[in-house]
C-alpha positions, -999 to +999 in steps of 0.1 A: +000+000+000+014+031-013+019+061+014-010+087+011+005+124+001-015+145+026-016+184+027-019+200+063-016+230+087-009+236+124-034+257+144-030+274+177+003+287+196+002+259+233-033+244+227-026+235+191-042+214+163-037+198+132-057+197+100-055+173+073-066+177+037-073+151+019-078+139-016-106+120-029-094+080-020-072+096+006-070+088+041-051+096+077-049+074+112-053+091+143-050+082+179-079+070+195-092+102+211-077+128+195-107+136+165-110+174+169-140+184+139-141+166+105-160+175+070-190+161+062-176+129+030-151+118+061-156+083+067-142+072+102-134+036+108-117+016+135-094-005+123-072-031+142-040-022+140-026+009+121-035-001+085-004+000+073+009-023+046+029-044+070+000-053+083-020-072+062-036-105+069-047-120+101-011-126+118-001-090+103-029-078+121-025-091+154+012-086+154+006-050+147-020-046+176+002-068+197+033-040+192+007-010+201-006-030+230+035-034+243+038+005+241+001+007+263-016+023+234-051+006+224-055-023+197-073+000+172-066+028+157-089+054+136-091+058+098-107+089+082-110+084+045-124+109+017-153+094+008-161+123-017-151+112-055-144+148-065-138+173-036-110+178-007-124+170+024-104+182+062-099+164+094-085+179+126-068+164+154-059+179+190-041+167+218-052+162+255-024+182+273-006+215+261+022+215+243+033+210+205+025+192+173+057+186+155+051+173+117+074+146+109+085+140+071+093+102+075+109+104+039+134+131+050+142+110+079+154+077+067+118+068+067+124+057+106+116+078+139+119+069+174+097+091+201+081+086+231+051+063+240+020+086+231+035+109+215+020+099+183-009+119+170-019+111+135-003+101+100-010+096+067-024+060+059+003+040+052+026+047+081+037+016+100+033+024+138+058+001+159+080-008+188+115-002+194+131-013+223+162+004+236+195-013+229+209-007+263+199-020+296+207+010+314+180+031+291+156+004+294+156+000+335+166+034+345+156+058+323+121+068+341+103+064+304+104+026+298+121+002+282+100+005+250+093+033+223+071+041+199+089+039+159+069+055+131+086+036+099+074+047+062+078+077+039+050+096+044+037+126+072+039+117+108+024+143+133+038+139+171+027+160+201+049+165+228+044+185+263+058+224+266+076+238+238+100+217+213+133+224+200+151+206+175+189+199+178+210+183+153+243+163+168+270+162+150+293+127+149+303+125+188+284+155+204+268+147+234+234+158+249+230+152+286+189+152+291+165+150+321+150+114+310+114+126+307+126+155+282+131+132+249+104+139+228+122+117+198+150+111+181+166+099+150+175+059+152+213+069+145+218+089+180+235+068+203+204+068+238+215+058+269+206+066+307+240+077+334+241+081+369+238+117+381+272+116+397+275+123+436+254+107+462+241+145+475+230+155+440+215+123+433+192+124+466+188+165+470+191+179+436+157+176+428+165+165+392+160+127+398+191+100+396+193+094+361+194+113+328+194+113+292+228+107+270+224+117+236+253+109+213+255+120+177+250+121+145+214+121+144+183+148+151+167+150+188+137+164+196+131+181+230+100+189+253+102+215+279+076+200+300+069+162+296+032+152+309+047+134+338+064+166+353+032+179+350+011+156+364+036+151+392+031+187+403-004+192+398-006+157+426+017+178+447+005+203+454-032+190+454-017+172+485-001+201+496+033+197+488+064+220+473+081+224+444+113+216+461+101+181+471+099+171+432+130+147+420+142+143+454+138+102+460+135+114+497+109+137+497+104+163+521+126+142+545+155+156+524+144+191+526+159+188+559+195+184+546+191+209+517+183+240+544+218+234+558 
């Protein structure tokens, strides 16, 4: 199955969206959930798996839904086709937490990306939505994020939403990026991931900034978040229960406070 050439535009500045044109016989997948608005000639279906050509047949299909059930997304995903045999129909999608919708040319990529698990938003029909497990024990059992990410393989558009606001980087051969773990949005599969030890004991327990972080080794593209959903989340349940900023990363809590006031 050929990769569908899809038009598109980003809307909004934190809260944004993304809209899809599509031609008559085109379609896009989305994440379950994320449907913002769609044009009347849209036909939504849920289909098991991603659709993608990789996955046809029974054992294709279940293998797919298997890899998206690994990453704790659901077994289906959503495809919007154009129904309409002569005119350009839209669909929207919008994420669930602010932050950014990065559009991801697969083809200018070396048709692979890695990226975190639900980052994924939407894609052209024909983008194979898979698992990619990290290389390196160290990532996989300390890095905070899992052992498994998502990989978006094809040559066609990719849209990924990630929490805060995004920069790109590009590493050259050997340049290393040191990154709080929950902070890797994606990344090309030629950068070297791995997760390091803080360093001393006091920083590790009273920095605040958790025991581990990111290595990113070059060459190969990263893509960063500013505020990953978990750092949210974490201080929206702190202070609901009436804790402090300062408490956050420490793995002693307020108990380590005590130390830090010295």
């Amino acid at each position: 199955m050929a990769m569908d050439v899809v038009d598109y535009r980003v809307y909004g500045d934190d809260m944004q969206f993304v809209e899809i044109e599509l031609d008559p016989g085109e379609a896009a997948i989305g994440e379950a959930g994320t449907m913002f608005y769609m044009e009347d000639g849209i036909q939504m279906e849920t289909i098991f798996g991603d659709g993608s050509a990789s996955q046809t047949g029974i054992f294709g299909k279940l293998l797919g839904a298997g890899k998206r059930l690994v990453t704790g997304e659901s077994l289906f995903t959503t495809m919007y086709s154009n129904q309409d045999s002569f005119t350009k129909r839209r669909v929207a999608f919008g994420a669930n937490y602010p932050g950014k919708i990065v559009p991801m040319d697969l083809s200018q990529l070396g048709g692979t990306l890695m990226c975190q698990k639900e980052a994924f938003l939407c894609a052209a029909r024909g983008v194979s939505l898979g698992i990619g497990f990290q290389r390196k024990l160290g990532a996989g059992f300390f890095g905070g994020e899992g052992f498994i990410l998502q990989k978006l393989e094809g040559d066609g558009m990719a849209f990924i939403h990630a929490g805060g606001t995004i920069i790109e980087k590009t590493l050259q051969p050997g340049q290393v990026l040191r990154v709080d773990t929950g902070c890797v949005a994606a990344f090309t599969p030629d950068v070297d991931f791995d997760i390091q030890f803080v360093g001393g004991i006091k920083t590790a327990l009273f920095g605040g900034e958790g025991i581990f972080f990111a290595t990113l080794r070059g060459p190969g593209k990263v893509w960063l978040q500013s505020l990953p959903f978990s750092r949210l989340a974490n201080q929206v349940v702190s202070t609901a229960m009436g804790g402090s900023k300062s408490e956050q990363g420490s793995v002693l809590g307020s108990f380590g406070n005590m130390f830090e006031k010295d």
